[in-house]
N, C-alpha and C positions, 0 to 999 in steps of 0.2 A: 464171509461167504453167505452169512446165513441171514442174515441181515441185509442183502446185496440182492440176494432171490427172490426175499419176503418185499423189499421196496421196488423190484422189476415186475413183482406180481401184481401188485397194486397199480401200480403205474398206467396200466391201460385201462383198468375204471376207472381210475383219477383222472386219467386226460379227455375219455367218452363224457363223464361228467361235467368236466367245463366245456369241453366243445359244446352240451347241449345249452348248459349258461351262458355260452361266448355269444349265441347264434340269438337266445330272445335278450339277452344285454344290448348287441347292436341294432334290433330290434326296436326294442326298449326306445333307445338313446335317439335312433332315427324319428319315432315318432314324435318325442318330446322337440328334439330341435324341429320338426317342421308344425309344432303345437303353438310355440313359441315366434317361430317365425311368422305364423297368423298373424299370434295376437299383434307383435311389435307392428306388422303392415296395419294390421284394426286402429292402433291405436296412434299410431303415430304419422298414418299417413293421411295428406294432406287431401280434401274435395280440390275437384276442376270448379273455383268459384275464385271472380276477380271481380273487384268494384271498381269502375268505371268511371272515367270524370264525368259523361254526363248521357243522359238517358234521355230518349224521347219518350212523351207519356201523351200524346194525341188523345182525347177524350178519357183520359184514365184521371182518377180521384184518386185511389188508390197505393199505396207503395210498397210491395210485399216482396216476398224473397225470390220469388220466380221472375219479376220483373228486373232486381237485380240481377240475375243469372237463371238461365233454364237446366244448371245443372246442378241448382240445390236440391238437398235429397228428399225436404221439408217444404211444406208453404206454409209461410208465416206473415203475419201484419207488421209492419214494420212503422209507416205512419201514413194520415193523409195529408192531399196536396191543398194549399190554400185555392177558394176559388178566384176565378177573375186573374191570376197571373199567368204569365205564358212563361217566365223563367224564373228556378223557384231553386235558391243555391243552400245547403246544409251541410254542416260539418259531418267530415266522413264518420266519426265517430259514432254517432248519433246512429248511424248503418251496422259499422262493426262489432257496435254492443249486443243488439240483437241476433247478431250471427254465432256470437261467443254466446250468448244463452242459450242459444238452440244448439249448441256444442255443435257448431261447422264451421271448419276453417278456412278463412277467405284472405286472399291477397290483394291488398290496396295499391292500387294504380291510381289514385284521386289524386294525389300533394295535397290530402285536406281537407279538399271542398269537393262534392257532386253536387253539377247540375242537372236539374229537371224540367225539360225545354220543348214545347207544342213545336213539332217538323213538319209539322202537315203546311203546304205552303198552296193554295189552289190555282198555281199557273204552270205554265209550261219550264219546268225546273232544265229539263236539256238545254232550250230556246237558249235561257238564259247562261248557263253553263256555256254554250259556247259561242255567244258573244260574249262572254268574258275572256274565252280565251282566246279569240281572235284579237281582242285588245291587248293583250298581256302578248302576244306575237308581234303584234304591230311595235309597240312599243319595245318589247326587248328580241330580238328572231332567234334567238338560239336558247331562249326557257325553254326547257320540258315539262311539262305538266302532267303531273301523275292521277292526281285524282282535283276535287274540286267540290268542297262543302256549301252550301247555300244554308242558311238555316233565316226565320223571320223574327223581327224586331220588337213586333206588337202582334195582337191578336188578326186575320186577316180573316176576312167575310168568304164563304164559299161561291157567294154570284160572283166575286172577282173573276172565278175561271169562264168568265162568257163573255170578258175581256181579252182585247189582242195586244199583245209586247210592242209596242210603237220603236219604242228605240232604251237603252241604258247605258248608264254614265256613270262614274267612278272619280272621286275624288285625284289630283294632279301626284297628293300625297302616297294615296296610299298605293300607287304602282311600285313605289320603296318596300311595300310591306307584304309578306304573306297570308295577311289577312286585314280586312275593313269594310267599309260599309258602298253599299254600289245603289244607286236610284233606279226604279225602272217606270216607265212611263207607259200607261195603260190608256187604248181607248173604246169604245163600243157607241160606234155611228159620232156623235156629236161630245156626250159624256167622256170626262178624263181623269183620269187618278191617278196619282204617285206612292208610289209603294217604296219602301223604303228595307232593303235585305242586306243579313250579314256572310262574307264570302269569307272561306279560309282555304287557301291553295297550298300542295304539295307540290315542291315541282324543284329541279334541278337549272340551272345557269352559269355559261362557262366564265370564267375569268381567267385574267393573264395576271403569269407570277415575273420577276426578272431570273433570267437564266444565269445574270452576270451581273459583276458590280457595274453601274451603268452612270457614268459621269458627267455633266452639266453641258450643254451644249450638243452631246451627241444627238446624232438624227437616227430614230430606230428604224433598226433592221428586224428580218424576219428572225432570225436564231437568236435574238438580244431579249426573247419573251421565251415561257412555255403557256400551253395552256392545259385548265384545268376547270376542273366541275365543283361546284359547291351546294348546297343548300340554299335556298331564293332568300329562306329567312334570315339566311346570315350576312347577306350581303351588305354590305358597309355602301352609305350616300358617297356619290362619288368614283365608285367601283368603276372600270369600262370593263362590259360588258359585247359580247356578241363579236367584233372584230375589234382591229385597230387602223385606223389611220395609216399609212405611209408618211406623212408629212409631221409627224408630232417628233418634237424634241426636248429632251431632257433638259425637267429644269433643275441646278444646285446637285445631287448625289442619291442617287437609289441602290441601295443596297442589297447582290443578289436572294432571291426568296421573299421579295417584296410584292406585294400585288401591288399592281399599277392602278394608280387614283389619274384621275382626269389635272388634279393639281400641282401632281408633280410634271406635269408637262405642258410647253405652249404650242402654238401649229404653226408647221413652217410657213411661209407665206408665200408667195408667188414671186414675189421681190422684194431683197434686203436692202436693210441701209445701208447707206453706200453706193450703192450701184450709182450706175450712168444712164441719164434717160436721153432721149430729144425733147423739149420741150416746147407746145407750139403754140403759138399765139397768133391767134383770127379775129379781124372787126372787118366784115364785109366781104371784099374782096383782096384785102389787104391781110397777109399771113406771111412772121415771123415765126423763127426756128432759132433755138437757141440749145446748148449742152448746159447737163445739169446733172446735180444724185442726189437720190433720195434721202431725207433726214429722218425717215420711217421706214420699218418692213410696211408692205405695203402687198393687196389682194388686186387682180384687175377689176377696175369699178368705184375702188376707194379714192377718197378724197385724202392728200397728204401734203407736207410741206416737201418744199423740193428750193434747192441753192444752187444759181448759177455760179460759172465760172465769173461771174464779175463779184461775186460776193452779195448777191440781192437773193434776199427769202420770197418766196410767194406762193402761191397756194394754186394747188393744181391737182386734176383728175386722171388718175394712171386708165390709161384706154387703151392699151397694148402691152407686151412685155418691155419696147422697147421705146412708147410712147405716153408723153404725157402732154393734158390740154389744160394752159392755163388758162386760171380764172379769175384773174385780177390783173 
């Protein structure tokens, strides 16, 4: 009992006494973790800095950390640009090392190499922008085009801008491609120049996949495709594009989930082989008529072989669906 009173006695100074310990312990413990959690953000957390495949540098000698990124915490020299180049390409490295010296950390979007490229171009860049896209419409109607890079090939003289865009032309190749080189034709009264720029387009274009396994001979229907959207630079030579035909038929076996190439099919024709024609034959006013079928598919207009019923080939021009005029 006496022992039992003596530790009930004690008992509530002992417990006032840690509750006052308890209270600057969590205290304590609170400040260190958020002391802590500073540092670990200090130290371990990454700047907003990205290195770029390629940079415009318009009348800059220069290559410092600012012009890498306006969110380095530092300006630093990093190197100069040779003079006399308009495209001036250096391993990224060469970038990154100086960023790790200045202890800041940067994330590489190069693959390796940045370019360093004069953009200044002194002509009408919209102008041209969309007569390029009005070409790239013409040629495919169902590209989207998102945006549209111009950038220049060689150094170009500032009087160019007091030149007017006559017309621009484009390589037959490079409509396959999302980027290439395009001519543009400058005049001012009498004086003419050719300028020569490189284009890289963004842009989206629909293509058709098969819906169904689709077998040799068939004549496509509408639910025997889907369609779908792709990237312009992925598109495969060949691809159709924009619509399809009514008239095209399966050539050999296409497998559903296939994009449709222009080679796996040929176009129906107006008239098969086989058919039955009239065939007519005129010198003056003297006109024979004779039955016959075609030994060719055959379009109205073309020139094809054609076999009477007497067993004689001869050569004749389909001039109706159900006429033909021979020519020999």
């Amino acid at each position: 009992m006496i022992l039992f009173h003596s530790s009930s006695g004690n008992s509530s100074v002992v417990e006032h006494d840690l509750a006052k310990v308890g209270v600057a312990s969590s205290n304590l413990v609170s400040r260190s973790i958020f002391l802590l959690f500073f540092l670990f953000v200090f130290l371990y957390s990454k700047d907003d800095v990205f290195l770029k495949q390629s940079y415009c540098v318009d009348g800059i000698q220069t290559v410092d950390s600012r012009l890498i990124s306006k969110n380095a915490r530092k300006e630093f020299f990093i190197f100069d640009l040779p003079k006399n180049r308009e495209n001036y390409r250096v391993p990224s490295l060469k970038i990154l090392s100086k960023f790790k010296r200045n202890d800041i950390n940067i994330t590489d979007l190069s693959n390796g190499t940045v370019l360093f490229k004069n953009c200044n171009i002194p002509l009408d860049i919209k102008l041209i922008k969309k007569m390029l896209k009005k070409k790239f419409k013409e040629k495919f109607p169902s590209i989207e085009i998102k945006s549209i890079s111009i950038t220049s090939l060689s150094s170009l003289s500032p009087k160019l801008s007091f030149y007017q865009i006559q017309d621009m032309k484009i390589a037959a190749s490079a409509y396959r491609r999302a980027k290439g080189t395009l001519r543009v034709r400058l005049t001012k009264g009498e004086d003419k120049k050719m300028v020569y720029l490189k284009f890289e387009i963004d842009a989206t274009i629909s293509i058709f996949k098969a819906n169904y396994n689709l077998r040799n001979g068939k004549i496509l229907q509408k639910d025997d495709y889907i369609e779908r959207r792709v990237k312009f630079d992925k598109l495969r030579t060949g691809t159709i594009t924009g619509r399809l035909q009514k008239n095209y038929i399966v050539k050999g076996y296409i497998k559903k989930g296939t994009i449709l190439n222009t080679n796996r099919f040929r176009a129906k024709k107006d008239m098969l082989r086989g058919e039955y024609i009239k065939a007519v034959f005129r010198n003056g006013n003297l006109v024979l008529e004779t039955d016959a079928h075609l030994l060719n598919d055959a379009n109205i207009g073309d020139t094809v072989r054609i076999k009477t019923f007497s067993g004689k080939t001869l050569r004749a021009k389909i001039i109706s669906l159900k006429t033909a005029k021979i020519l020999e």
